[in-house]
N, C-alpha and C positions, 0 to 999 in steps of 0.2 A: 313798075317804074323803078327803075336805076335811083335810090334817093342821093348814092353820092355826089351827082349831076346838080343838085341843089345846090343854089348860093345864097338867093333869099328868100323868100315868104309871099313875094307878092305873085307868083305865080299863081295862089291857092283861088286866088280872087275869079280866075276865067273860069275854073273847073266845073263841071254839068254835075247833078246829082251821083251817077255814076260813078265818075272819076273821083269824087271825093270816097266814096267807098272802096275804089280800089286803092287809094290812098293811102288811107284808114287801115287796110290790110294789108298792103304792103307794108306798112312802119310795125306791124304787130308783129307780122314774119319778121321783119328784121331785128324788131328789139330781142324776141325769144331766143334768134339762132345767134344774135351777136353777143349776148348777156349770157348765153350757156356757155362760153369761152373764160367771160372778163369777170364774170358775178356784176349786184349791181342791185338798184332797186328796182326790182322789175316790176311787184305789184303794183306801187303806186301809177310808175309808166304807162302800163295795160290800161289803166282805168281814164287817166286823162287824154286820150287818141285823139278823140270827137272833137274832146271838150277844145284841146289847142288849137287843131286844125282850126273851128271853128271861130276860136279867138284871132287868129293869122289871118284870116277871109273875111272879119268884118273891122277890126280895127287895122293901122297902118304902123307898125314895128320897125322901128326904135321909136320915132319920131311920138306914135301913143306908146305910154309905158308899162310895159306887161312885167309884172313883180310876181315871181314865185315864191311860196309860202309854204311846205317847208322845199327848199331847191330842190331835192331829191326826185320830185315830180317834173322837172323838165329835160329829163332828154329827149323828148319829141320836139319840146321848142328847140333844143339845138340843133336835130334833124331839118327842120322846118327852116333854120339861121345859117344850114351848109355848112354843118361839120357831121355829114355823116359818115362822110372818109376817114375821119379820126375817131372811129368808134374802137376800132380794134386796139387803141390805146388808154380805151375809159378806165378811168381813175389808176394808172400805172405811172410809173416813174414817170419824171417830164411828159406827159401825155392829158389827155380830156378829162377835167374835172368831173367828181358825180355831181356837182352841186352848181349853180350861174354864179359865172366868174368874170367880170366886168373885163379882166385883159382878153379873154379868148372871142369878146362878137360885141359888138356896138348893142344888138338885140339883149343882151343879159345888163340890165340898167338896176340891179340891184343883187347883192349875195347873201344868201341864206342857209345855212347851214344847221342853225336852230332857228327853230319856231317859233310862231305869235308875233315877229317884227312887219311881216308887211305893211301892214294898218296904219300904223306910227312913218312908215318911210312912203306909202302914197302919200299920207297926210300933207307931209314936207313935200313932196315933188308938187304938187296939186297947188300949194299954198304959194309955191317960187313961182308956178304956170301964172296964176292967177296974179301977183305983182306983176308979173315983166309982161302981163298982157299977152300972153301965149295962146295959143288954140290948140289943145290936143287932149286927149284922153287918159285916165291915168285910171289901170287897172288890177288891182292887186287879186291875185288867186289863191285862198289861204283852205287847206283842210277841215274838216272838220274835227279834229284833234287839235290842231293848231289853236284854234278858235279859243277853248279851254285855259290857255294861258291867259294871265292876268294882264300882261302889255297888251294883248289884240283888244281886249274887253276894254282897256282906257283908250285905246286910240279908239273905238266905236263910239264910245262916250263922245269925245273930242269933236269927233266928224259928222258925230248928227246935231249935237250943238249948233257947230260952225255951216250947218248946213252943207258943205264943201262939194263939188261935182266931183265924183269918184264913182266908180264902179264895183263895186265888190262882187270878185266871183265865190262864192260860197260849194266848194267841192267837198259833196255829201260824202263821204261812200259806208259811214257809218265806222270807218276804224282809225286811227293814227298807227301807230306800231303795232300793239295789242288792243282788242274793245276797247273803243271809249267808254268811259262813266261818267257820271254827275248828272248835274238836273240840266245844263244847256243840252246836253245829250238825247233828254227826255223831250223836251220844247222839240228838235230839230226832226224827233222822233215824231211827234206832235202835229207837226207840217208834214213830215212825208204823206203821212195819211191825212191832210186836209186838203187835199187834189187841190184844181187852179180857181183857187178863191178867185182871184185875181180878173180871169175870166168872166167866170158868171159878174162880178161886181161891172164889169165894164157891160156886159150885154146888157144888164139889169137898167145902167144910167140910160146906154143908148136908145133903150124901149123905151121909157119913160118921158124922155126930152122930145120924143115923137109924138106924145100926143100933143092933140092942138089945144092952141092957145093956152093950156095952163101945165103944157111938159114940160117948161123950166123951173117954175116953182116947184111944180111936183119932185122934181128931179130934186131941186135943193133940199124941200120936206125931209126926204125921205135917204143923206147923207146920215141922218141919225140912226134908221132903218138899217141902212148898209153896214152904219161900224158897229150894230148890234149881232146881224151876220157873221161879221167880222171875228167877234169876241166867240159867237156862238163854233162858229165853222172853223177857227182858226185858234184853238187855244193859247190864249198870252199874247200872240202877236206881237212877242218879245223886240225884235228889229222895229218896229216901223214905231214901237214909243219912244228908241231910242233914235228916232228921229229918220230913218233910212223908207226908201218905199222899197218894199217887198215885194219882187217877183217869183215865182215856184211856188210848189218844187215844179221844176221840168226836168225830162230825161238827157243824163248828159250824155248819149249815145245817137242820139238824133237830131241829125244835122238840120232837119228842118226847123225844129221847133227852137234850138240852141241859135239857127240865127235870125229867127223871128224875136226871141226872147232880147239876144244882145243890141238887137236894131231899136227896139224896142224902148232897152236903156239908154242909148246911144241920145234919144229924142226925150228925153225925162231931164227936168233942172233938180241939182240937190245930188243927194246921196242914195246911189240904189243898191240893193243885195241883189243877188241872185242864186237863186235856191237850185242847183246844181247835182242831181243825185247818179253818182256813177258808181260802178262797180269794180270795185280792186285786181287788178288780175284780169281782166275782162282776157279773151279769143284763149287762153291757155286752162287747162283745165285744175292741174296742180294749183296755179297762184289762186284760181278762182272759188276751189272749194276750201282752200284757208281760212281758218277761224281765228286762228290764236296769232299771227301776225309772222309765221316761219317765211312766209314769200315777198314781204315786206322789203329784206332786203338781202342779199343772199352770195356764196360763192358760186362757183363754175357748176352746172346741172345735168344731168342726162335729158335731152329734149324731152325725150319717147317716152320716158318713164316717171321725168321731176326727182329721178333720185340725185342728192346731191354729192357730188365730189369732191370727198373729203381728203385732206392731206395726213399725212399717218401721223400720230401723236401717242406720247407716253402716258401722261398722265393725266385727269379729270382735269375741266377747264375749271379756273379761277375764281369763274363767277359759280359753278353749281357747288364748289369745294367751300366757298365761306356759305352758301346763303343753306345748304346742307348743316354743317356744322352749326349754324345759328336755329337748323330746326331742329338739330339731335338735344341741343341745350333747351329751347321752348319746351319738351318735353316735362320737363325737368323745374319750368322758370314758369309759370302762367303770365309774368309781368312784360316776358317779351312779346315786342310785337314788332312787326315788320311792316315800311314802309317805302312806295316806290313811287317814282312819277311817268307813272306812263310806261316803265321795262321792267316788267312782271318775266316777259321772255327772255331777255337781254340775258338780266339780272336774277334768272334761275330758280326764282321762286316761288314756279308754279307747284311745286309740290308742299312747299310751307301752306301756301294759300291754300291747300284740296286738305291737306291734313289741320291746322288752325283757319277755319273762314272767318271767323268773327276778330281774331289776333293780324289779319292782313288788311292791310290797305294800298289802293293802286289810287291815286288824286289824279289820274289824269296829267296831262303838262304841264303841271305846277309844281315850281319847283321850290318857289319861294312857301308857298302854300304847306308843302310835305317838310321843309326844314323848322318852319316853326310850331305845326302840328307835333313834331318831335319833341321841339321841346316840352311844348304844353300837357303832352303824354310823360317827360322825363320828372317834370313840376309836379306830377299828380302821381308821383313814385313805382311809373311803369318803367319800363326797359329798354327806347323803342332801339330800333336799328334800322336807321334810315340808306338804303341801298342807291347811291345816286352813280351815276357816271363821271369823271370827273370835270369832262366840259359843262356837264350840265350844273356842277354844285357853284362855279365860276355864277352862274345865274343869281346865287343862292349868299354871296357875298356878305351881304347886309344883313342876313336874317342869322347865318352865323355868328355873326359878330356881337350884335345886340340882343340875339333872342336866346343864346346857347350858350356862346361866351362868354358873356359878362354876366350873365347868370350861373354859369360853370352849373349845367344841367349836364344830369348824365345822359347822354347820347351817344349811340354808337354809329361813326360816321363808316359805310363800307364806300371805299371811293374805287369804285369801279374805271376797267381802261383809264389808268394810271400809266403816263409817259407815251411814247409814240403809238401810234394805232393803227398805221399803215394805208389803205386804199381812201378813209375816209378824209382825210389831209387835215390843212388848218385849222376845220373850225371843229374838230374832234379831237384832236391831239390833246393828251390829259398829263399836261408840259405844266403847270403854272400853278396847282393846288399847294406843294409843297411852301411856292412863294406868296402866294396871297393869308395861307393857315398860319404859315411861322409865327409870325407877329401878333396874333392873337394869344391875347393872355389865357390859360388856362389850360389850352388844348395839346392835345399828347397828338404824337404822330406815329406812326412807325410802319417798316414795309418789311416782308420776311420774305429770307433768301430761299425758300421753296415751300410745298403746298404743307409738308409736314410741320415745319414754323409756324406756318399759315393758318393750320388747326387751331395751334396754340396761342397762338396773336385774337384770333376771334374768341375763344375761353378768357380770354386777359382782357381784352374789352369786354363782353358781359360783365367781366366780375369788378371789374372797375369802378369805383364809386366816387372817384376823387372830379369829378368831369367830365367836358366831351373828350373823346380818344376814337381817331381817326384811322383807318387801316385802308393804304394802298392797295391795290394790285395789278396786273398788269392782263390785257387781254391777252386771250389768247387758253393754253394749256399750262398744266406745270409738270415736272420735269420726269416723273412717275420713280422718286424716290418711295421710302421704303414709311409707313405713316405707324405711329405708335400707335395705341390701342385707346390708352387712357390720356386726357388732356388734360395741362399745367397750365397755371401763369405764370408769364415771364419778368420778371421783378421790371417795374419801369424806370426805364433809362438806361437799360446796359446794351451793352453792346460784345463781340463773340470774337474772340481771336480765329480763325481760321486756319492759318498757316504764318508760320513765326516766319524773321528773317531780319538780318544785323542792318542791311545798307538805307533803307525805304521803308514808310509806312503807306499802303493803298486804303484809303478810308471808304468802300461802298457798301451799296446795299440793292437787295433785289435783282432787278435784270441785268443790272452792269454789275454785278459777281462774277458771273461766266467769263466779263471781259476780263476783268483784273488777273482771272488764272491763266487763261491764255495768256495776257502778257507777263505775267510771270515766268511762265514756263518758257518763254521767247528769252526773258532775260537768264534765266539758270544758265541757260546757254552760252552767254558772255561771261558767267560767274558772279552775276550781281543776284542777289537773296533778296526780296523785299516779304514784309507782313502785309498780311492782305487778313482787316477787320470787317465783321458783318456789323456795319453801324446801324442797326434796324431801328433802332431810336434816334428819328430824326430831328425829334425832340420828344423831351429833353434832350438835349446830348449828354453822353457818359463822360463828364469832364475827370473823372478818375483816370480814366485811358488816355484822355488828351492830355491834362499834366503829365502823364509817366510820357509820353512820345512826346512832349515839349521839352523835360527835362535830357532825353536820351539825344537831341538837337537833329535823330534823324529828319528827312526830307520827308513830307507828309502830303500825299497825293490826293487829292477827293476827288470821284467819278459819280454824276448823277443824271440817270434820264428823265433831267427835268431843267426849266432856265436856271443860267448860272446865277444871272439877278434877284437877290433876294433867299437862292437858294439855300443848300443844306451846305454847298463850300462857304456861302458867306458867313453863316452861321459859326462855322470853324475859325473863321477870319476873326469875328466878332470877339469871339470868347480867348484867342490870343491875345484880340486887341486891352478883352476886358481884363486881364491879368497880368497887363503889362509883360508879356512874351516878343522878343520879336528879333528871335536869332532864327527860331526854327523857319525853314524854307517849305512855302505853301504855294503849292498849283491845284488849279480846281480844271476838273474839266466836264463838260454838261455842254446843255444846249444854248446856241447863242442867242444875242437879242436881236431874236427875225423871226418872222413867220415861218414855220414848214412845210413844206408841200406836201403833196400825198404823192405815192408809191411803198415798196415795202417796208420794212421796217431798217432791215437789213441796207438797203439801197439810204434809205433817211440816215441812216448812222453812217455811213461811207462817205455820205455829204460833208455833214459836220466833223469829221475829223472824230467822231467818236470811235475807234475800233481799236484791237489791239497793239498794234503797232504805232499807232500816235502815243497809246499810255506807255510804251515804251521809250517814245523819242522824248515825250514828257515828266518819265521818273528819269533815266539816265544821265537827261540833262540837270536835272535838280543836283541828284548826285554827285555830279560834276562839278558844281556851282558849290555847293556843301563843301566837297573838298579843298576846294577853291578857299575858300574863305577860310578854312582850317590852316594852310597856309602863310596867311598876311599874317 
């Protein structure tokens, strides 16, 4: 089948057994040959084929509401919603989100980006159906990773409570990124091997209410009988206390039993699971025999072989050069210990974990969980080093603030994909830590201008004792400079002259350095000289350097890939403002107050006016202005 011919979903509804098979495989060829192109999440796609299809032929989309948990699981329902045509632009510049994006299809009625919100956002859709007297179905699809998060676990609470008619599809497939852990893990483990309780419970009543004259009693009798099966054959029966009735496991790969199951729920009042067990990667063999989470989500691939196609790089990536350097110290520290939620892969520390087991912890998608865990390890005079991503520590706000900060425990925050991130767009972009951390009392910041600083940044957190001390970095590689042997710390709060020059100050740090010399080198050429400082103390700021370039009245530029609200130029503003300064002339330039889209990095900054030649149009004009005023 042609899938770009698709418009919407309700074709699925005529299809014979057959044809949903070839359906099925058709979208499996497409996702492999289209995704070895564009990269993508291919694992989790593979594995929900059946399950969407499935969900498209028994409920009615948009009108019932199909919520993906975590998104990265629906590009078959975009397939299925007729945007298969726009696959060859998935997650590219102005092109097809990887994630359901409410402007691109009436069928994406919710966006997900991170996990465990479903639950919470059927709950509201279900609770609005139900005031304004609606008829329709509301059906959230949440992983079993997902699950693990603390918001899915209160919205379950909430909804077996409230009784609510909602549907929960429960998609087993045993992973999120990397293995799950914890005891829901265990329970869901639990059911797999408790086959279809569910069944025998129903033939068991139906035998019973057969015999004559006393099979209704009996029947009733013997509901004690049944929920002692229940406990027996089902251990915990964790869902149906929380109030849900419990269907599965069934196969999510089997269109029969998947829509006998959904019809099933369809006719049940209340709140029902469904116990959903498919396989990651399914019809591809690479994504399939993945264990540790590499097919989860990936660049461009060789079909034939799954080797992947890599772009040439200089030096070690970001995330294995700190979480390395943090295992070369645990050698050394027994008090260090390392902490992840859920990106043990991500975040490079599969080798700390094989070399310290008992010193590693993976919490699963908890992120709130793993931040005050931290502290409660910093409390009891360990060392941890909490490796989070930076959209994820966003999650982690409040437990910051209260459980770390105002405790001023030492924690060492590694905040991972720091500043734009490219293909994964809005709800990944690690734009907003510098602004939400500043204002917290206690906590040190800082990002180094390459992998070699980098070292040293992470030895300077260990040794740090005054607090938390948080350390940027940027995905991706670093720049394959030349790395010292033995590692310093870096006195905190100073900042590095780079390159002198009479007319401008450029105040950055980290990935916008490259930019600042480029536009430097842009202006030598008009004969304008500016300093260009590595301010890697984003706090504190090195107010030693700021008086001396307050006093000297040059024009003092700030560039940060991060918002400008709240950011590290505002902070410059602040500390003028606090010292009664206000000859010197200050431009900031950063990201603005908007959401980002996804595409490259490169392509993201050309947007925004961040590249070399705006910081140009932006010191010369300062310059200009400076002069200006010299004048009057």
């Amino acid at each position: 089948m042609d899938l770009t011919t698709i418009t919407n979903p309700s074709f699925i509804k005529e299809l014979d057994k057959d044809q949903l098979l070839d359906l099925a495989q058709d979208i499996r060829h497409f996702l492999i040959e289209n995704l070895s192109v564009t990269g993508g999440h291919i694992g989790p796609n593979l594995g929900v084929v059946e399950l969407t299809i499935a969900l498209h032929r028994t409920f009615n989309s948009p009108t019932d509401k199909i919520l993906w948990d975590v998104g990265h699981q629906s590009y078959v329902h975009k397939i299925l919603t007729g945007r298969a045509g726009e696959f060859d632009s998935l997650r590219k510049y102005k092109g097809l989100s990887g994630f359901p994006k409410r402007a691109e299809s009436e069928h994406d009625v919710w966006e997900t980006g991170h996990s465990s919100t479903s639950l919470s956002a059927a709950m509201g859709m279900a609770i609005a159906r139900d005031i304004k007297k609606e008829k329709n179905y509301v059906i959230p699809v949440i992983g079993d990773g997902a699950l693990t998060g603390g918001m899915a676990l209160e919205a379950l609470n909430h909804i077996g409570h409230e009784k609510t008619d909602i549907t929960v599809i429960l998609n087993d497939n045993e992973m999120s990124i990397a293995p799950n852990v914890g005891a829901l893990h265990s329970i869901l483990g639990k059911l797999r091997t408790a086959g279809k309780y569910n069944n025998v419970k129903d033939e068991l009543e139906f035998l019973m209410r057969k015999i004559p004259a006393v099979g209704g009693r009996v029947a009733t009798a013997a509901e004690r009988v049944k929920d002692s099966l229940k406990y027996l054959v089902v251990n915990g029966v964790f869902f149906e206390e929380l109030g849900f009735t419990y269907l599965g496991p069934i196969d999510g790969h089997d269109f029969a039993e998947l829509e006998r199951s959904l019809q099933y729920a369809k006719k049940m009042d209340g709140p029902v699971l469904l116990h959903v067990i498919t396989k990651k990667g399914k019809g591809y063999s690479p994504a399939e025999m993945d264990k540790v989470g590499t097919w989860h989500g990936t660049g461009p691939y060789k079909i034939e072989t799954g080797d992947f196609v890599k772009s040439p790089t200089k030096g070690p990536a970001w995330s294995a050069l700190v979480s390395e350097t943090v295992r070369k110290l645990a050698r050394e520290d027994r008090r260090i210990v390392a902490i992840t939620p859920a990106m043990p892969v991500g975040s490079k520390l599969e080798s700390f974990a094989a070399e310290f087991p008992d010193r590693f912890f993976d919490v699963g998608i908890a992120e709130q969980h793993a931040t005050t865990m931290a502290a409660g390890l910093a409390a009891a005079g360990m060392k941890p080093f909490l490796a989070i991503y930076s959209t994820f520590l966003q999650r982690s706000y409040d437990q910051m603030l209260h459980d770390i900060a105002r405790q001023n425990l030492n924690v060492f925050i590694g905040i991972d994909r720091s500043g734009l991130v490219g293909a994964d767009g809005e709800t990944h972009h690690g734009i907003y830590d510098i602004a939400f951390l500043r204002h917290m009392p206690n906590v040190v910041i800082m990002m180094p201008k390459d992998e070699n600083e980098g070292q040293h940044m992470v030895k300077t957190a260990i040794d740090y004792t005054d607090g938390p001390i948080a350390l940027r970095f940027p995905r991706g590689n670093g720049y394959g400079v030349m790395m010292d042997e033995d590692l310093h710390t870096i006195p905190i709060g100073t900042w590095e002259v780079l390159k002198e020059g009479k007319d401008a100050t450029i105040l950055t740090f980290g990935t916008t350095i490259p930019m600042a010399f480029a536009a430097a080198e842009q202006m030598k050429q008009q004969g304008i000289d500016v300093s260009i400082v590595n301010a890697r103390f984003i706090k504190p700021l090195d107010t030693d350097v700021l008086d001396e370039l307050f006093a000297s009245g040059k024009p003092i530029i700030t560039i940060e890939e991060a918002v400008l609200a709240g950011g590290f130029g505002s902070a410059v503003l602040e500390y003028a403002e606090q010292v009664n300064h206000t000859h010197t002339i200050i431009e900031r330039i950063g990201i603005p107050d908007d959401f980002i889209e996804h595409g490259s990095v490169e392509e993201l900054l050309k947007e925004i006016y961040m590249t070399p030649d705006h910081v140009v149009e932006v010191t010369t004009a300062a310059i200009a202005q400076a002069a200006e005023r010299e004048t009057v």
